[in-house]
N, C-alpha and C positions, 0 to 999 in steps of 0.2 A: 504494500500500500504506500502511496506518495508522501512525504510529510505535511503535503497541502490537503490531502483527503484525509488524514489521522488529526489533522491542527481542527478541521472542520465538525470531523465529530466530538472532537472534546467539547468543543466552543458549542454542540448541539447540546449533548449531554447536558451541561452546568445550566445553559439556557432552561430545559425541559425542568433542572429541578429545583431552580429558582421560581419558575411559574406555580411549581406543584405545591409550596411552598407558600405562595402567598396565595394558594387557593384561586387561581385564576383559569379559565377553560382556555385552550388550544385555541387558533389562530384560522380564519378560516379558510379553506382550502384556495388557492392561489388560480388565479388566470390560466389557462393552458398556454404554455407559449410553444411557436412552429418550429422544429428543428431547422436548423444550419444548413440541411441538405433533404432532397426528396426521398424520402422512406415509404414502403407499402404500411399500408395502415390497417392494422391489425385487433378485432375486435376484441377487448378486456372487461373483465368482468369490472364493477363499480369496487373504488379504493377507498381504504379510509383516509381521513384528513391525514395530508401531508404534515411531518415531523418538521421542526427547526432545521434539522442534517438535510433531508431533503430538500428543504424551500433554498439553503445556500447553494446545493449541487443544482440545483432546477437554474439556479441565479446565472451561476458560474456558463453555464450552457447558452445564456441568452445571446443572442445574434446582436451585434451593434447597432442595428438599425431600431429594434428592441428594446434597447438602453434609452437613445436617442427621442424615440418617441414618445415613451414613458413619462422620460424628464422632462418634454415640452423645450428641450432647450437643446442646442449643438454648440458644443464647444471647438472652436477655432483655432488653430496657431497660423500667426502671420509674423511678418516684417514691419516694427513700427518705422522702419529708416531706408524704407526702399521706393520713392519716389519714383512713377509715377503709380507701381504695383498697390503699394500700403505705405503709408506716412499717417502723420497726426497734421491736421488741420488746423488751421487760425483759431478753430474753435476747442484744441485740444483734442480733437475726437479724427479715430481712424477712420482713414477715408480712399481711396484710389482705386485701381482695377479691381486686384483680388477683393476690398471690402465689400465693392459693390456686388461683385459673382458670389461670395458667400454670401449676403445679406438674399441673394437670389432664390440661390438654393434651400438655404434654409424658409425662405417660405414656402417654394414650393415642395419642400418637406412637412409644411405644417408646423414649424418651431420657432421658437427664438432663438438668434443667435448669440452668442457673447465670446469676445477675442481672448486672446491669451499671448501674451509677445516672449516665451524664450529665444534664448542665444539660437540662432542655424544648425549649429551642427547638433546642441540637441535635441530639434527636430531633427537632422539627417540621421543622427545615430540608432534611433526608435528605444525601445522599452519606454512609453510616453509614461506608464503607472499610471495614466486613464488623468492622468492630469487635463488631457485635450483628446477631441473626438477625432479629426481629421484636420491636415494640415492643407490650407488653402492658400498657397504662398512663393507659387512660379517655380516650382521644385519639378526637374530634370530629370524623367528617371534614368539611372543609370542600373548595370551588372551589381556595384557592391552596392548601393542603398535597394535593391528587392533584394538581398539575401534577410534585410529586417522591418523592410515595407512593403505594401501593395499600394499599386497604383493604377487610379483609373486610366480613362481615355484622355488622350490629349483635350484640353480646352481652347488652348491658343498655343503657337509656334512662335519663337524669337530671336532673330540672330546675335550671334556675342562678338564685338569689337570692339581693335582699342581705340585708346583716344591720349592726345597728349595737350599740354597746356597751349594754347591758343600762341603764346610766343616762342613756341618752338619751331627752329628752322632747321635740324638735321636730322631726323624722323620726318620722313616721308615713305614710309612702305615699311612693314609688319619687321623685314630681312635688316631694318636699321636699328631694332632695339637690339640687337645682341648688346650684351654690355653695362644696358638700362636696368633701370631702378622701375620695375613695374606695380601695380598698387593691385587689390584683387580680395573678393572675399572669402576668410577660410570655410573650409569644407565646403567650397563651391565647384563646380561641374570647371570653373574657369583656371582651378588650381590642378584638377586632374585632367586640362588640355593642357597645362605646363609642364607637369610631371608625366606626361606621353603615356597616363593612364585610361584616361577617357574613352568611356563605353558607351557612346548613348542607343538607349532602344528608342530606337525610331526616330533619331536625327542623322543630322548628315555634317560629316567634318571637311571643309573644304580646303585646307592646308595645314602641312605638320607646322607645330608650334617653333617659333623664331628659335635657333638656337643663341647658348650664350646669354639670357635674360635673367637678371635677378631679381625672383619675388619678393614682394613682400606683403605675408595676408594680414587681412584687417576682420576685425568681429562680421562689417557687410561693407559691399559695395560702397554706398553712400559717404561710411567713413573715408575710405582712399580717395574715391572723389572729393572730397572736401579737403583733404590734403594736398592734393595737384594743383587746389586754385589757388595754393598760396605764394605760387609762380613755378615756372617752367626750372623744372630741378633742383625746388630747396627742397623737399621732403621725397618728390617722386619724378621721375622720367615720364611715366605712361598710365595708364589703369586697362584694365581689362572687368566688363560689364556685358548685361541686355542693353542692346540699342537704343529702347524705348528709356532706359536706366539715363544712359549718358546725354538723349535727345531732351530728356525735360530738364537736366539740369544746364546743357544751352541752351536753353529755349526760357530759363529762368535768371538766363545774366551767368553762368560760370563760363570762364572762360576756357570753352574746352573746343576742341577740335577733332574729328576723326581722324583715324591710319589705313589705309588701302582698306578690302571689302570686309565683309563679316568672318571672323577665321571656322564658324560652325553654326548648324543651326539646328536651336534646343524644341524638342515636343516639351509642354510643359503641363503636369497633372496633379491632381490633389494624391495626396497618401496619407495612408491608414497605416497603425501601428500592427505588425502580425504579432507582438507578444500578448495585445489587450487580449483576444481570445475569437470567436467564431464572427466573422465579418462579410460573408460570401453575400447575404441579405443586403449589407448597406452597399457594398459595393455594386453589386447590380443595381441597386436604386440612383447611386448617383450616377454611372455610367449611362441608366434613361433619363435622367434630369439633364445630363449634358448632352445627349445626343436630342434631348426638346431645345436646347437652348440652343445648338447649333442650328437647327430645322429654322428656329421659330426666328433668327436673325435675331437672339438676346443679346449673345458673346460678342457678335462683328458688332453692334451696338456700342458694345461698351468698351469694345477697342478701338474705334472709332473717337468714342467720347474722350476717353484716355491718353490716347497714342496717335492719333488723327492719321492712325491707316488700320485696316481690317491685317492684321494676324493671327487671325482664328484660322488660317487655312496652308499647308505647306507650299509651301511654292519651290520649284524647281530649280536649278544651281541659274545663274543668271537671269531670274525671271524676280529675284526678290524687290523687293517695292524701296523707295529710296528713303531716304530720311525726309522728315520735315523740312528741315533748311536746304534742300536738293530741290523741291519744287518750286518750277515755274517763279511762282510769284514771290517766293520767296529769297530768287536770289538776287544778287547784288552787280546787275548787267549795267552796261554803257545804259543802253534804252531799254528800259522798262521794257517785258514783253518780246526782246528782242535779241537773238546772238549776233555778236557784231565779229567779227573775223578777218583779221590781217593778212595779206599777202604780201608776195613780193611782186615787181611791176619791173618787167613781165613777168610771167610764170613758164616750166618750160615740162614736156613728159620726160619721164609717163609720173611723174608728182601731180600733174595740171596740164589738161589738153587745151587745145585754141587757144592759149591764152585766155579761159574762161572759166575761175574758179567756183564762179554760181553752176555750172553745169552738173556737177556732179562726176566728173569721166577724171580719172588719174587718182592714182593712190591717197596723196593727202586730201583733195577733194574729198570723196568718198570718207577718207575717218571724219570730216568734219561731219558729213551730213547723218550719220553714223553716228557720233557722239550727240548731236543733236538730237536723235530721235531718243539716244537714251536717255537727256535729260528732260524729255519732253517740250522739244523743240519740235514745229512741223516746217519745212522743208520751208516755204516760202517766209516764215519767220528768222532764217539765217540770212544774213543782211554782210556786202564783203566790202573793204578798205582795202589800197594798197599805201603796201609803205616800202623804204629802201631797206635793205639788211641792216646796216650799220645804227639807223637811228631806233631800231626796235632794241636792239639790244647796249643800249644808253641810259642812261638815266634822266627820263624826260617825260612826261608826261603823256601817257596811255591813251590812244582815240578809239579803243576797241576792249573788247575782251579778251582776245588773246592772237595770238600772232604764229602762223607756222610758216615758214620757207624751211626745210631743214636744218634747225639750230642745236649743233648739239650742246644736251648738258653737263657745262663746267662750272668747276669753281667760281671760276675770275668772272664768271657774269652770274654769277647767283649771289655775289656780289652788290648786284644793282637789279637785280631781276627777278621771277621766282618761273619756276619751271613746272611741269606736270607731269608726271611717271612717263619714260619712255612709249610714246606710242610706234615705234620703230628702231630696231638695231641694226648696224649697218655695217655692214664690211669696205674696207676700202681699195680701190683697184687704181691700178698703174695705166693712167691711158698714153699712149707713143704713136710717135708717128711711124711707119711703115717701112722697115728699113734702117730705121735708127738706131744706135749702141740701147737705147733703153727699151726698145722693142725684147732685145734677147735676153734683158735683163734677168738673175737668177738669185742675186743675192745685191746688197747696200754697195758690197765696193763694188760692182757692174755699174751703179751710178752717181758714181766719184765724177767724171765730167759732162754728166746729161744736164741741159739748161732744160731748167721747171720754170713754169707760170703757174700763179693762184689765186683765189680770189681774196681780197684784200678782205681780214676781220673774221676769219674762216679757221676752223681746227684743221683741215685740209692745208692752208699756208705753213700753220705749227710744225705739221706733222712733220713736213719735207724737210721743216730749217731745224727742229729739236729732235728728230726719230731718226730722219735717213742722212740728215746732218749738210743738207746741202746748204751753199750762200749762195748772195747775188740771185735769188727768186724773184721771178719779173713779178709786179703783182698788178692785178686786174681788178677793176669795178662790178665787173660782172663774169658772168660763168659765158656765155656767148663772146665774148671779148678774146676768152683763153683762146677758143674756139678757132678763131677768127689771127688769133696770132701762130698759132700752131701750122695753118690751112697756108700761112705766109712765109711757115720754115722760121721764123723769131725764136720757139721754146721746140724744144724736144717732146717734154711730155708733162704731164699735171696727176695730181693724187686726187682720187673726187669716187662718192660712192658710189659702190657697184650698180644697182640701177642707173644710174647716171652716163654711168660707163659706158652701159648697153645702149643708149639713144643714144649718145654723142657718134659713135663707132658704128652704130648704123644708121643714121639721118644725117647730123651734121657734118662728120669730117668724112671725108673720103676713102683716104688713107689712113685712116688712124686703127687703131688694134688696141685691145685688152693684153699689156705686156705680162699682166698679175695680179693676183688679192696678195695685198700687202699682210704683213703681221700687226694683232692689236691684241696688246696681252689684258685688258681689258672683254674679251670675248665681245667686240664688238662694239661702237659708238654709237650712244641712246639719243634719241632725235625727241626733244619735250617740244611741250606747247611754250609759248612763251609769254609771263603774264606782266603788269606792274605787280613792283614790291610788296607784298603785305596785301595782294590778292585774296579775298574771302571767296573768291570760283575755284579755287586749286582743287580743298578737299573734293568739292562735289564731280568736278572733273576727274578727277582721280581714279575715283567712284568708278565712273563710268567707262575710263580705258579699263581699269582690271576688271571689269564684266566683260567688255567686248574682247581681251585678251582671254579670259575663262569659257570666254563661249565660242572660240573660233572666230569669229568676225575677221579680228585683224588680221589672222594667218588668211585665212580669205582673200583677204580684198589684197595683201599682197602676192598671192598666189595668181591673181588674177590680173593685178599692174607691174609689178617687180622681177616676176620669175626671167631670167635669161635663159642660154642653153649653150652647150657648148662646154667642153673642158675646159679650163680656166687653170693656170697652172700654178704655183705659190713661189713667192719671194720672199727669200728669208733671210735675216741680218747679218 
């Protein structure tokens, strides 16, 4: 026998003979309550009244939902410091997503509800000791928390990203915190995608965790974000949270900022403790309360009210909905309503066909109209400027939102500039004329005395006079200009990327040849968008290349504008 079933009879015993004692009759026979699970029911002769021992073992057997009903009341656990989920209110009183979804359910159970705020993890760890009924409070199920919970059906979906202080400028992609100082709350789903433990049932992890990052957990969320704002790396580098987490605390004056897209995305359900005792009853009950609530448009409701987008519904790797400060109206364009877009004047292919970057036809063309649609820009709301290379990347005042001709990004101009994740990496090729020592060129000293021409203000001019070490580089205003001096026998050959390579060598020069793809111990030269300083479009731009890099697109559209053919043979230093 158990010592819980020996503890029960004693405690029935003493009971039975203190009653006998003060001369009082037995108790009377109790409610029949429904077993835990379907049994054939089998007809019994009539019983006498139930003993004290029985009525505790009858007890002990009840189904939760049983408990629940009885009481008139559900008891809760949430997060009083997790904004926008559960927080306390102006009025002192818990208020946000999850309150409003339990305050839901429990009507449509018939109860009252009443909150209970412990620490996280002893909600995550369960043995609750019936302190609380179910916990209502954006909890992720994972492999270790069902080894001592149960959890329903998903209610809403959330993706987890991080964020760094608003005046940060050397974080810009997930691959930059190695190193950092990350903030994050313990025993949360966001500590076991750092520890490369993360299990989720039924989400989806869309990149391994940055290596190199040093955490540091906090009781929740809320806490490390409120550490971050007290500037860009006196307490923390980064935090890692739910989106909807970090959107309301920008969206309430913190100065925070996103890092490249969502690193995962959480189902999120209520759970029940498996040690309180038989729970099969409540759990089917609330798994139909929330599939009414999905049905009936409760949940999108109140994600909606909350979070001002529906996450009540999984959405597919690149199809996720963008932040609030990523729509339309909310961002911070030249014109209202409008993408404004720099060129260069001319423009030449396959970057930009005819000379006509509104067309859509040519590589960069095409990522514009592309990034547009995914910020929810339509076609004829992209509006284009030209400008000269040299003055975009100056320090001078911005007539656009942002600027591409091929600019790659460096130091020395992020500097005066700010840039947006490579939307193209580029190899660099050897173009010569036909016939010339640099035609056969195989290695750096083959181009000890080839005369090069570049374009003035270009990592292409760098490359030749600091890489391949050459002087005396004629330099040119424009890429046409080289062209045009080469076609005159003036320069031998120019360094300019491989796409580039491939129109010059078969439209413009005649005689010209691909002599080689040069060496870049960088694996290639990242080509950004080009914005003013202290641009507030970056993040959301950002956003929107690593979906269309995650989704193919961009391999796409250069597969479609960039591809050459032909062996192409390597020169090496």
């Amino acid at each position: 026998m158990s010592n819980y079933r020996k503890i029960s009879l004693l405690f029935s015993v003493l009971i039975v003979m203190t009653l006998l004692l003060a001369a009082c009759g037995g108790g009377a026979t109790p409610a029949p309550v429904e077993p835990a699970t379907e049994a054939p029911k089998v007809e019994e002769p009539a019983k006498a009244p139930a003993t004290e021992a029985s009525k505790v073992e009858e007890a002990a057997e009840k189904d939760l939902l049983d408990e629940v009903t009885e009481a008139g009341k559900l008891l809760v656990s949430t997060d009083p410091n997790y904004a926008p989920q559960s927080f306390l209110n102006d009025a002192g009183e818990l208020d946000g997503f999850d309150v409003n979804v339990a305050k839901e359910v429990a009507k449509r159970l018939g109860v009252e509800v009443e909150f209970v705020t412990p620490e996280w993890d002893m909600i995550t760890g369960g043995n609750w000791s019936s302190r609380w009924d179910v916990s209502i409070g954006s909890m992720t199920p994972t492999e270790p928390r069902a080894e001592v919970l149960r959890f329903t059906d998903a209610y809403y979906y959330v993706p987890a990203s991080f964020a760094v202080h608003k005046d940060n400028t050397d974080i810009a992609a997930p691959a930059d915190l190695a190193g950092k100082k990350v903030g994050l709350g313990t025993a949360t789903t966001y500590e076991d995608y750092m520890n490369g433990d993360l299990a989720i049932m039924g989400g989806e992890i869309m990149y391994d965790s940055p290596s190199g990052i040093e955490m540091s957990p906090y009781p929740t969320d809320g806490d490390a974000i409120q550490d971050l704002a007290l500037g860009d790396g006196v307490r923390l580098d980064a935090v890692m949270s739910a989106q909807p987490t970090i959107q309301t605390a920008i969206d309430s004056g913190v100065p925070l900022k996103y890092v490249g897209t969502p690193a995962f995305y959480e189902p999120l359900a209520f759970a029940l403790d498996k040690s309180r005792g038989p729970s099969d009853k409540m759990l089917a009950k609330l798994n139909e309360i929330l599939a009414e609530m999905h049905s009936d448009g409760t949940l999108a409701e109140l994600s909606l009210e909350w979070y001002g987008l529906d996450y009540t519904t999984l959405l597919a790797p690149g199809e996720a909905a963008a932040p609030a400060e990523c729509a339309v109206e909310n961002l911070a364009l030249y014109e209202a309503g409008k993408l404004t877009v720099a060129t260069g004047e001319p423009v030449y292919p396959p970057w930009m066909m005819d000379d006509d970057p509104g067309n859509g036809e040519g590589f960069e063309s095409a990522v514009v109209y592309a990034l547009a649609s995914e910020l929810g820009f339509a076609a004829e709301d992209v509006q284009w400027v030209r400008t000269t290379f040299d003055e975009a990347i100056s320090p001078v005042e911005k007539l656009y939102d942002f600027n591409l001709q091929q600019y790659s990004i460096t130091e020395k101009r992020e500097e005066v500039v700010d840039f947006s994740l490579p939307y193209y990496r580029v190899q660099r090729a050897l173009v010569a004329l036909d016939g010339s020592p640099a035609a056969s060129a195989r290695t750096f000293d083959d181009l000890a005395d080839v005369r090069f021409g570049a374009m003035v203000g270009t990592t292409d001019l760098e490359y030749i006079e600091q890489v391949i070490g050459a002087s005396d580089v004629a330099v040119y205003n424009a890429e046409v200009d080289i062209v045009s001096a080469m076609a005159a026998d003036q320069v031998d050959a120019t360094v300019i990327g491989l796409p580039t390579a491939f129109f010059i060598t078969a439209v413009q020069l005649d005689n010209g040849v691909i002599a080689g793809v040069l060496p870049d111990d960088d694996g290639g030269e990242g080509f950004g968008l080009l914005f003013t300083e202290g641009s507030e479009l970056v993040p959301c731009v950002n956003n929107a290349i690593q979906t269309l890099t995650d989704n193919g697109t961009l391999d796409a559209l250069v597969e479609q504008w960039l591809q050459g053919g032909g062996d192409i043979p390597n020169i090496t230093k």
